[in-house]
Each structure stands twice: as structure tokens, then as C-alpha cells.
C-alpha positions as a LaTeX table, in Angstrom:
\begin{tabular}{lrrr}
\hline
Residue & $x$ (\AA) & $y$ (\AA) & $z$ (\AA) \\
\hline
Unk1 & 79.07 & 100.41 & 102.53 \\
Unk2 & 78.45 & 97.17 & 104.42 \\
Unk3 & 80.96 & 95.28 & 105.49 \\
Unk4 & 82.61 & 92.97 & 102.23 \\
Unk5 & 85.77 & 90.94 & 100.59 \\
Unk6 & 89.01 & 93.00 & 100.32 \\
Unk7 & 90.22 & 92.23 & 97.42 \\
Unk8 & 92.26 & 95.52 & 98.53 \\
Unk9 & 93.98 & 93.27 & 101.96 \\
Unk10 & 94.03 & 90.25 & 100.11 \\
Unk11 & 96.81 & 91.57 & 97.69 \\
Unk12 & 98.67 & 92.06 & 100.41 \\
Unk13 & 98.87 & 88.40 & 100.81 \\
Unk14 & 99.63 & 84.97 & 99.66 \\
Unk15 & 96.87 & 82.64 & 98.52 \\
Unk16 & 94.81 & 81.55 & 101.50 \\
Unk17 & 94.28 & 84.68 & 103.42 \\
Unk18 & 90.62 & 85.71 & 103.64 \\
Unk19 & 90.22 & 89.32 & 104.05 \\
Unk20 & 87.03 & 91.73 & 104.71 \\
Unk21 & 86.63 & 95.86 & 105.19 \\
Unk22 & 83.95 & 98.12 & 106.09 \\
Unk23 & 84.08 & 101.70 & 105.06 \\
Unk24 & 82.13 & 103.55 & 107.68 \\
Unk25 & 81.38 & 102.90 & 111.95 \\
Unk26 & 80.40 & 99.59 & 112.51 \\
Unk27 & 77.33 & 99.21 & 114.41 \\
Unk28 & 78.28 & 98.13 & 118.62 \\
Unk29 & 74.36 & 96.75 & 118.88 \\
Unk30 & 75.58 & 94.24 & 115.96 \\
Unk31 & 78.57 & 92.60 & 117.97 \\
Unk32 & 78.10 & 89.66 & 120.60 \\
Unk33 & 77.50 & 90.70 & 123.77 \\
Unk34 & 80.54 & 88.83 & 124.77 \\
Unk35 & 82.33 & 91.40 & 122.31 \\
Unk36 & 81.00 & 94.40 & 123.46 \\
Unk37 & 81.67 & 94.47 & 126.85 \\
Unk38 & 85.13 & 96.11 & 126.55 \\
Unk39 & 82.92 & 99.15 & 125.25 \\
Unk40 & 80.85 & 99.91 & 128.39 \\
Unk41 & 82.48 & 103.25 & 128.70 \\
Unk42 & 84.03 & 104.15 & 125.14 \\
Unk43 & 83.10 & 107.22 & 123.57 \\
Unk44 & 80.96 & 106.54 & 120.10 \\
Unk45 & 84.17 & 107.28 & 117.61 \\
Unk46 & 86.08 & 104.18 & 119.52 \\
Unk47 & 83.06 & 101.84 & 118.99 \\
Unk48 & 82.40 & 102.56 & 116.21 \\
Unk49 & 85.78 & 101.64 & 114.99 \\
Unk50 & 85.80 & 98.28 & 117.60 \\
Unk51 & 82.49 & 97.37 & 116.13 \\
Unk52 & 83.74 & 97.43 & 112.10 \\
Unk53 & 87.23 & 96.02 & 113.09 \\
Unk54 & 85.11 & 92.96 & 114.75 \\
Unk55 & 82.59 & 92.98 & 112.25 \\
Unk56 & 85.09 & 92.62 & 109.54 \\
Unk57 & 86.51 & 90.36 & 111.54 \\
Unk58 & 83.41 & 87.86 & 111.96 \\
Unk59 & 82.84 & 87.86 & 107.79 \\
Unk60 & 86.08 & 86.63 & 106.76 \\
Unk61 & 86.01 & 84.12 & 109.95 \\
Unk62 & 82.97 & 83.41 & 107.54 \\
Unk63 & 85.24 & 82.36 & 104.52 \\
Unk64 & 86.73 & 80.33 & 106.13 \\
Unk65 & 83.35 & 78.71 & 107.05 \\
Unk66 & 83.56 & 80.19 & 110.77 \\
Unk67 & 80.29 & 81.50 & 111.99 \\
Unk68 & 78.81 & 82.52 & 115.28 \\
Unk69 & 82.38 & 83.12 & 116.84 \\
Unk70 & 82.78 & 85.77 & 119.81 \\
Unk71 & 85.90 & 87.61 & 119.14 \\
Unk72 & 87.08 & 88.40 & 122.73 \\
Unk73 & 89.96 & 90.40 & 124.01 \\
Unk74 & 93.11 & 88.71 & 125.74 \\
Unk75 & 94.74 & 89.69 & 128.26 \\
Unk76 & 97.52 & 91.32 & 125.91 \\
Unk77 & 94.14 & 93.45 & 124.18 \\
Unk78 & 94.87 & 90.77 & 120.73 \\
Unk79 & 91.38 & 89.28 & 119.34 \\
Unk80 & 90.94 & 85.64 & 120.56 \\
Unk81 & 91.17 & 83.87 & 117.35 \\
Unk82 & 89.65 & 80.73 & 117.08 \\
Unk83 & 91.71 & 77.54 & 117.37 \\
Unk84 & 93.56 & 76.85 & 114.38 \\
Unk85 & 93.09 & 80.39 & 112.92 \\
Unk86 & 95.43 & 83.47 & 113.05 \\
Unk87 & 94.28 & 86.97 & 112.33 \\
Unk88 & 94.81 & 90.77 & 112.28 \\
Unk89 & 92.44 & 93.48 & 112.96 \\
Unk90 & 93.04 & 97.52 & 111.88 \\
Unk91 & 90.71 & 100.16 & 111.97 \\
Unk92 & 91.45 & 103.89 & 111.74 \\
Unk93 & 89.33 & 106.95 & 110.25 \\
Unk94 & 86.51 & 105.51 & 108.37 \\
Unk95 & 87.81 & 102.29 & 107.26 \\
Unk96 & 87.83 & 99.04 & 109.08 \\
Unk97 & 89.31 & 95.61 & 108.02 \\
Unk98 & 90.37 & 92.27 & 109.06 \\
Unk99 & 92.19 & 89.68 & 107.31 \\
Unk100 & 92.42 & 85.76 & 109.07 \\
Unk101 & 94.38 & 82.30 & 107.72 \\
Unk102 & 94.63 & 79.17 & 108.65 \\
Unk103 & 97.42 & 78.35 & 110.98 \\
Unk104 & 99.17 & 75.22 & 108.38 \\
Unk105 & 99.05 & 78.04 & 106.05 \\
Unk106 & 100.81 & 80.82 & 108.31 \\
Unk107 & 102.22 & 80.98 & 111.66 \\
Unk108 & 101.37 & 84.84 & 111.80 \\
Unk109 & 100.23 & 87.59 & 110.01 \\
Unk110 & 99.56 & 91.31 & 110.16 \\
Unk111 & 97.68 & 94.22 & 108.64 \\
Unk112 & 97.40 & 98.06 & 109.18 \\
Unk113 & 95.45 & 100.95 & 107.20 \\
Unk114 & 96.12 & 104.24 & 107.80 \\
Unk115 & 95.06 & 107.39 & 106.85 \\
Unk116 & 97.27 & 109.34 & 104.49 \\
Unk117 & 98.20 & 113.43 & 106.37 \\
Unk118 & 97.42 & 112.10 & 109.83 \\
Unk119 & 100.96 & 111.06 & 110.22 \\
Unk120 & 102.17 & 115.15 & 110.71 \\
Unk121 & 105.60 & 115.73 & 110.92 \\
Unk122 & 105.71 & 116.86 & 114.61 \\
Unk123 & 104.97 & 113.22 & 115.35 \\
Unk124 & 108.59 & 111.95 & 113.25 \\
Unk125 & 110.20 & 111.86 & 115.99 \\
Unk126 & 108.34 & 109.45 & 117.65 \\
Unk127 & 107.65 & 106.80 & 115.12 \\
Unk128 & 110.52 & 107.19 & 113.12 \\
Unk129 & 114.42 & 106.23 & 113.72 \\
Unk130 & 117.22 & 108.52 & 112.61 \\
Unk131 & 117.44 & 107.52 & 109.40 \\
Unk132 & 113.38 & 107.49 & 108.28 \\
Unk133 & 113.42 & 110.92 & 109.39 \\
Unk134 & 116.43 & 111.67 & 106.94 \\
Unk135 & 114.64 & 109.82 & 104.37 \\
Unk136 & 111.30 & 111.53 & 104.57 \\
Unk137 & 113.11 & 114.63 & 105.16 \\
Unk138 & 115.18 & 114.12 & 101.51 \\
Unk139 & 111.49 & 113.75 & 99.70 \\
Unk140 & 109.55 & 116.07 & 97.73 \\
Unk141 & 106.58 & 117.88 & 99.98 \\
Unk142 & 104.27 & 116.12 & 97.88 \\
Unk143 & 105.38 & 112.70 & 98.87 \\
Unk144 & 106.27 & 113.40 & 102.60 \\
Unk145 & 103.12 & 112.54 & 104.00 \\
Unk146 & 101.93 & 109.61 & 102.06 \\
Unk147 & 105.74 & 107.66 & 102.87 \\
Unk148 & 105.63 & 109.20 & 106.17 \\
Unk149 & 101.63 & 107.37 & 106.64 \\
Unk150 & 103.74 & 104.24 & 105.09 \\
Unk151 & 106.37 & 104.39 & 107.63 \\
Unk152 & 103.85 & 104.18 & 110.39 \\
Unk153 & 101.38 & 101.72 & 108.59 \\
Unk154 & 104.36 & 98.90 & 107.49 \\
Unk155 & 105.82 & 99.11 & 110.93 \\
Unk156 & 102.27 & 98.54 & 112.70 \\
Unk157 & 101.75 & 95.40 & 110.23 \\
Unk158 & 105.22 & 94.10 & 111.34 \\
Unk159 & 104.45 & 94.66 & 114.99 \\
Unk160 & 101.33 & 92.87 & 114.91 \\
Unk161 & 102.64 & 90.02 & 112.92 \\
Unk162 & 105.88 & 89.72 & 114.89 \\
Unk163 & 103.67 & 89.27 & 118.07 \\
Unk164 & 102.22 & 86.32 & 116.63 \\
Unk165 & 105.67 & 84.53 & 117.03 \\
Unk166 & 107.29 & 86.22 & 119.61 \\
Unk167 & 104.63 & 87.23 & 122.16 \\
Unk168 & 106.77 & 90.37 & 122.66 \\
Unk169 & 106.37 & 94.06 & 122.66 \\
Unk170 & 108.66 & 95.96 & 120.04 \\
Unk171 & 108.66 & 99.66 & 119.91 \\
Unk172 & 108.61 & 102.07 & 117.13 \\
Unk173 & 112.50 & 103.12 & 117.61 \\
Unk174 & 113.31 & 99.53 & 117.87 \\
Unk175 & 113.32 & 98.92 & 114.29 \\
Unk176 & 113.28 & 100.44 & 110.85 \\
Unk177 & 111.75 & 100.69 & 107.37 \\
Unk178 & 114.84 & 100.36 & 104.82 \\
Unk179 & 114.62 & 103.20 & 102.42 \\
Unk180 & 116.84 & 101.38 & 99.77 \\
Unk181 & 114.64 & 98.28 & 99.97 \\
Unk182 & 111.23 & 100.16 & 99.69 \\
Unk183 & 109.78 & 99.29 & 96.18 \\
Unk184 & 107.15 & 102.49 & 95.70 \\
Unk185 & 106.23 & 100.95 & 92.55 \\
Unk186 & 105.71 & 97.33 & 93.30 \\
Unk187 & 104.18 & 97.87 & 97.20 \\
Unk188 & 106.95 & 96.21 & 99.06 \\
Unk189 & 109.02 & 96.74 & 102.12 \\
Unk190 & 111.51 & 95.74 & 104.35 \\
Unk191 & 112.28 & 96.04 & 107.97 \\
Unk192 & 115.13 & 95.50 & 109.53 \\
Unk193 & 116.06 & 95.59 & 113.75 \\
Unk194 & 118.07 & 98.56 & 115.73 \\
Unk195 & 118.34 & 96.07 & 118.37 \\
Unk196 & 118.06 & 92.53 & 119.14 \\
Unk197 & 115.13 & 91.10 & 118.89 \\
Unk198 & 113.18 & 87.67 & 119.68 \\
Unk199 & 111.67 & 87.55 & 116.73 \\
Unk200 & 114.90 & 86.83 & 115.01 \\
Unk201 & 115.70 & 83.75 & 116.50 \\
Unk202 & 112.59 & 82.09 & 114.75 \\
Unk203 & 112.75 & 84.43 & 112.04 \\
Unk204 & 115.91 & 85.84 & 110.70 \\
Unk205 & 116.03 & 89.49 & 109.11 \\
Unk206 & 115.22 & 91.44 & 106.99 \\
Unk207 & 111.40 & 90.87 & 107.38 \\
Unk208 & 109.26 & 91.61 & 104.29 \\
Unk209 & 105.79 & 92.82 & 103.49 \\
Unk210 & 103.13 & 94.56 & 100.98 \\
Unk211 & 101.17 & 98.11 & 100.79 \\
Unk212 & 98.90 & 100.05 & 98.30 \\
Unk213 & 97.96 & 102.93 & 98.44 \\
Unk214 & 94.23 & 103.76 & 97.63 \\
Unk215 & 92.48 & 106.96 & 97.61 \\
Unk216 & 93.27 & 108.46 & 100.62 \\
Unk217 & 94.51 & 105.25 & 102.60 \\
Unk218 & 97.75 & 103.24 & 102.58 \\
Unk219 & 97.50 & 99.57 & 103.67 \\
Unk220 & 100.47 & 97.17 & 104.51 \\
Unk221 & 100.33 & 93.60 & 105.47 \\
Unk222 & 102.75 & 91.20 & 106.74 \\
Unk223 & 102.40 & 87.39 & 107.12 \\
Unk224 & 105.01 & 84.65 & 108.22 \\
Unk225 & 104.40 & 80.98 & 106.35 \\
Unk226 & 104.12 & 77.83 & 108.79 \\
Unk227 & 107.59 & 76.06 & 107.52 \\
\hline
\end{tabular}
């Protein structure tokens, strides 16, 4: 599948958020050169997943009646947006996407996909606080792995989005997804801080977002409106 509209991202969203995925490698001879370069020496998985996270990327720029922009890497490794334009970027195991906004719409947003089982339970520990681990641990087998995929997913969107704002690094143990304020049914979630964070003085807490699942996928989204 080419790359397309998400109608999938965009309902992660509030009106105004263009979104695109690509459901297979995206093709590194397609990018600018400009774009490229980081991927002198990357093996062909990693490209492959650059190339459909930029190419998604470039066609919802396209919505929003961008064209012909090189996507480079800052010095923090965050896309470049253009002026006026914030964006996120995921890509994992066959499935790219990118979702962008303009910035009197939203000061920042943030999107994640991951795959659903690659989140193993040996890795709990490291992505999860105290009290995620007692939550997943408290679930049915059959649900373990798709909240545990959540867990990681939600808290990616919120990192990427809280960057936006902040321009600082939060770890995984630094915050946490609230069990009692996860709606499975309606796709929302809630984080909330372990420790104090810069985000909250622009932004107080709890901070809220959006998933679905789909198929084998779960994809989460966070966005902060411009006041």
C-alpha cells in the first residue's frame, strides 16, 4: 500500500490535524537527498522505516498545501518541521505514519504505533512504573500484551508531544499511565508525573490523549491546543 490519509491517526485528533501512513518500507531512493543522508550506514530494516516515516511525513505536509519540503534531522534527532507547522513521526514493524498541524491550531502534538506482542513482559520493568506492572499483572493473559503495547505506545505519544513544549527529555519511569483513568472502550488515557516535571509549568496534569487498536497495531496520539 502506498503511502495515504489516516483516517486511523486523524481520530486521534481534533479537527485540523492532517495525518498520512504507509503500510510497508518506504523506499530511501524516494527521499531528498538532504533526507537521506542520516542513512549512509543504516542497515535496510532502519531505512526502510526512516524512508515511510518521512514519506508519510512529506504527504500530509501536502494537506496542508506543503510540497517539496526536506525533512531534516535536528540536533535533538526531531524532524525539522517547517515554520509554522508542528508534527510527529512513528514508524515501527510494517507501518509508518505521520500526522502535522498548524502551529495557531496546536502548540504540540504526538503520535506512536506500535506493534501489539512486541512489548514482552521481560521488558516491564523497564517501561513500566510500579504500579503499570501491578496493573498489567492483575489482567487476563489475553489482554496483557495488547495494554502492555498501550502502555508503551501512550507514553511514547506523550513524550514526543511534551518535547514540543518543554524541549526536555522525560524517561519512561518518570511518569505513568493511570489505570483508573484508562477508558478501553472509548480510546482514552491519562498520564500523570512520578516527578516534577517542566512540562507542568506550561501545562498542568493530568495530560490526556487517544488510541485504537487495529488489527494487530495500537496507535495513541497526543496534542496540546495553542491557548
Amino acid at each position: 500500500m502506498p503511502t495515504c490519509p489516516s483516517p486511523l491517526l486523524a481520530a486521534l485528533f481534533p479537527p485540523g490535524v492532517c495525518a498520512a501512513e504507509q503500510r510497508q518500507p518506504g523506499d530511501p531512493a524516494l527521499l531528498h537527498p538532504e533526507e537521506a543522508a542520516p542513512l549512509r550506514q543504516a542497515i535496510a530494516k532502519r531505512a526502510g522505516e526512516f524512508a515511510a516515516g518521512r514519506l508519510c511525513a512529506r504527504a500530509a505536509l501536502a494537506q496542508l498545501g506543503i510540497v517539496g519540503f526536506p525533512l531534516l534531522v535536528g540536533s535533538d534527532r526531531r524532524p525539522q518541521w517547517p515554520a509554522g507547522v508542528v508534527g510527529s513521526i512513528t514508524h515501527t514493524q510494517g507501518y509508518g505514519g505521520a500526522v502535522v498541524a498548524p502551529c495557531d491550531r496546536f502548540h504540540a502534538i504526538g503520535v506512536d504505533a506500535e506493534v501489539i506482542g512486541r512489548v514482552k513482559q521481560a521488558m516491564w520493568p523497564r517501561i513500566c512504573a510500579p504500579q503499570e506492572i501491578a496493573w498489567l499483572a492483575s489482567l487476563p493473559g489475553s489482554e496483557q500484551a495488547q495494554l502492555a503495547a498501550l502502555v508503551f505506545s501512550a507514553k511514547e505519544a506523550f513524550y514526543k508531544c511534551q518535547y514540543g513544549l518543554s524541549e526536555s527529555w522525560v524517561g519512561f519511569h518518570d511518569v505513568m499511565l493511570d489505570p483508573a483513568a484508562c477508558d478501553l472502550r472509548g480510546g482514552r488515557f491519562s498520564v500523570s508525573p512520578l516527578k516534577p516535571l517542566k512540562l507542568a509549568e506550561q501545562r498542568p496534569p493530568p495530560w490526556s490523549g487517544n488510541f485504537r487498536f487495529e488489527d494487530e497495531l495500537v496507535v495513541s496520539g497526543m496534542a496540546f491546543a495553542a491557548p
